[in-house]
C-alpha positions, 0 to 999 in steps of 0.5 A: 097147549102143552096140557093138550099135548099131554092129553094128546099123546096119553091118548096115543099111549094108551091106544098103543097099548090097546092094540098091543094087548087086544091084537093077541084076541083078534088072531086068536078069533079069527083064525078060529074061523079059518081053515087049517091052510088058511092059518097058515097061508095068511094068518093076518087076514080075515078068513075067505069063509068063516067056518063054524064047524070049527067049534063044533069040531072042537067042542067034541074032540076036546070032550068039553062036557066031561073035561069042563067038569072035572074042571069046575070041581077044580075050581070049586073046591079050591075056591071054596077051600080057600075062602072059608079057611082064609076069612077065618084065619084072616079074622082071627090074625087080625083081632087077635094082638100078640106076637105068635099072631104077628108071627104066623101072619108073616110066615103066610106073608112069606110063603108068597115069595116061594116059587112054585117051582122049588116046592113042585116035586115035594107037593107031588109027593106029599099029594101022593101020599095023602091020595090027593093025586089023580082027582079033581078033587084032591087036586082042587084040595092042593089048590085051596092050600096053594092060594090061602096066603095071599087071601089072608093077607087080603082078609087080614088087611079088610078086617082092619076096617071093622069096628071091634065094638061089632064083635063085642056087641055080638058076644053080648047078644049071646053069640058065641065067636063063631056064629058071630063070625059067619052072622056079622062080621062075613057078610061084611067081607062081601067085596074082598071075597068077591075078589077072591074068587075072582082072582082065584077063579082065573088061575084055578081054571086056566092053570096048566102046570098043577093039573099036569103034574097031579092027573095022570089019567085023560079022563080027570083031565081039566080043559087046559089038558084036554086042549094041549092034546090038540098039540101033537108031535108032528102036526098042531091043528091051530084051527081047533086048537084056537076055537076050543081056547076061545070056548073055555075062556068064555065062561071065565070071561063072562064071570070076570066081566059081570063082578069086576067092579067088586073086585077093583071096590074088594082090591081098594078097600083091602089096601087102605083099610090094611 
């Protein structure tokens, strides 16, 4: 009795918390289909007409083709920056046994606990004087070094698990340190890098505060940008405001779905091989 009372109430917990995290989506959606005087006169219930046009309204006003690609050259080039330099970096603080390595992999460990708060207004000058500010590119640069700590220290800890004797038959083979590298040993990196990416993926397309403080022009506007202009100063159309969230989430929530496997596989592997 007392194991099915526990199984009982582990149940009602966890459909608790189900409802708690799942109600925020299903406002979300349904008030996308309603009118703007529906969402404010019953914002709980199911809209009289679903309205589709709010997504076409949505989709053109918030100019998600252009704002969509200013975001993925965010994205990309962030994600890109941060994999090739972190599995590097990774790689050789992990095979390398010396202090100034321990050392170096610390302060990457470290620069994890800084807030970003304390270093915006430093970055956005030195992204100034770089001409990194006002580009998707440059702002997906920023990016790539924000997030290479804690992919290092994800590497760092999956390198562990990799036979050393790989590098040495390598280097036998007549494979020089770097061609051993991206031949052998980052094909084994596959799990932790789908990780990576996925884990990056998420912050890079839906940061608000980075975008904000480096694109001053509307047109290098990501999609988060893009849609905070729905919100004016004496009005906010929730409806469209509602219905261009839902359309920039679905990507991500399509790619997060399709690997999250290898991310929980990338994220188990990494801790107890570290």
């Amino acid at each position: 009795m007392s194991r099915r009372l526990y199984s009982a109430l582990a149940w009602i917990v966890l459909a608790l918390l189900a409802v708690y995290f799942l109600f925020p989506i299903y406002m979300a959606i349904v008030n996308s289909f309603k009118t703007e005087g529906e969402v404010y006169s019953s914002v709980l219930g199911l809209p009289s007409t679903f309205k589709f046009d709010n997504y076409t309204e949505a989709f053109k006003k918030a100019n998600m083709l252009h704002s969509g690609l200013n975001t993925v050259i965010v994205t990309v080039t962030g994600i890109v920056g941060i994999v090739v330099c972190s599995s590097l970096a990774g790689y050789k603080l992990s095979r390398t046994r010396s202090r100034l390595s321990n050392w170096i992999f610390m302060l990457f460990v470290a620069s994890m606990l800084i807030p970003f708060q304390t270093i915006m207004v430093t970055l956005t000058k030195m992204a100034r004087n770089l001409g990194l500010q006002g580009s998707p590119f440059g702002l997906g640069v920023v990016c790539a070094g924000l997030g290479v700590s804690m992919a290092i220290f994800l590497y760092h800890g999956f390198v562990k698990g990799i036979p050393r004797e790989l590098d040495e038959s390598a280097s036998i083979d007549g494979c020089g340190e770097w061609k051993g590298f991206f031949l052998i040993i980052f094909p084994l990196l596959v799990p932790i890098t789908f990780t990576i990416v996925v884990l990056n993926l998420l912050w890079l397309w839906n940061d608000f505060l980075l975008p904000v403080l480096l694109l001053n022009d509307y047109r290098k506007y990501t999609l988060v940008l893009t849609i905070n202009m729905f919100f004016g100063k004496y009005s906010r159309d929730w409806a469209l405001i509602l219905a261009s969230l839902i359309l920039s989430s679905i990507p991500i929530v399509l790619i997060f779905a399709f690997f999250q496997r290898w991310v929980i596989q990338g994220i188990t592997d990494g801790a107890v091989k570290g």
